[in-house]
N, C-alpha and C positions, 0 to 999 in steps of 0.2 A: 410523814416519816413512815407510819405504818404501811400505807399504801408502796412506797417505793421499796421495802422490805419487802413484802407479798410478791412485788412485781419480777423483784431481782430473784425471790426464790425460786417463784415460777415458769422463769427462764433458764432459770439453773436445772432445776428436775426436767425441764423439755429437752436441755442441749444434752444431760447425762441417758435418758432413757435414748435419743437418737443414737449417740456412740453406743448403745448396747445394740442395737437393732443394726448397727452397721460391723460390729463386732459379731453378732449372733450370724449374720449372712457368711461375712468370710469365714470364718469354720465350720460353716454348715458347707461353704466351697472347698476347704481343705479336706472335710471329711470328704464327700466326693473323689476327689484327685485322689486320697490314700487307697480308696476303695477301687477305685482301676488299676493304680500300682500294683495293689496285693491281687488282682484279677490276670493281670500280665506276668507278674510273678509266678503265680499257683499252677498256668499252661506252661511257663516256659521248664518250670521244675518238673512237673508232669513228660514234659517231652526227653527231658533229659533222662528222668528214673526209666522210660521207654525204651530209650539206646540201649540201658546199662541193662536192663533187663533181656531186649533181644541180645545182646553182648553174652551175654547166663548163658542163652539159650545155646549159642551155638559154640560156647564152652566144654555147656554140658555135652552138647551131640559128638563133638573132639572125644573128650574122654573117653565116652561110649564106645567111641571108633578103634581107638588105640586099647583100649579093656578087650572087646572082641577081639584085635591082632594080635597083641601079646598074650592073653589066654586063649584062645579060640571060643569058639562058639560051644558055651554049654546049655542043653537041655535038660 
């Protein structure tokens, strides 16, 4: 009796630590896959802040344009 006790429990603690090590894999893979998300993410925002930035740019250089026209050029 003792023995089949022993036996069943240390089949039970082998099946429960496998499901951790198969559990610890796949979110050691999900961690993976988040961390390319947020790497494809961070260029794609980057690229956009870029647009909006040159977009500044030649706002600003408008303005500038129409300031010297309508006031002229001062020294």
């Amino acid at each position: 009796m003792i023995g089949m006790l022993t036996e069943t429990s240390t089949l039970f603690v082998r099946v429960v630590r496998s499901e951790i090590s198969g559990l610890s894999g796949e979110l050691t893979g999900l961690c993976g896959e988040m961390t390319v998300e947020i790497g494809g993410l961070r260029a794609e925002m980057n690229a956009r802040f870029e647009t909006v930035n040159q977009r500044l740019d030649y706002l600003d250089r408008d303005v500038q344009a129409l300031t010297k026209h309508v006031f002229g050029e001062q020294s």
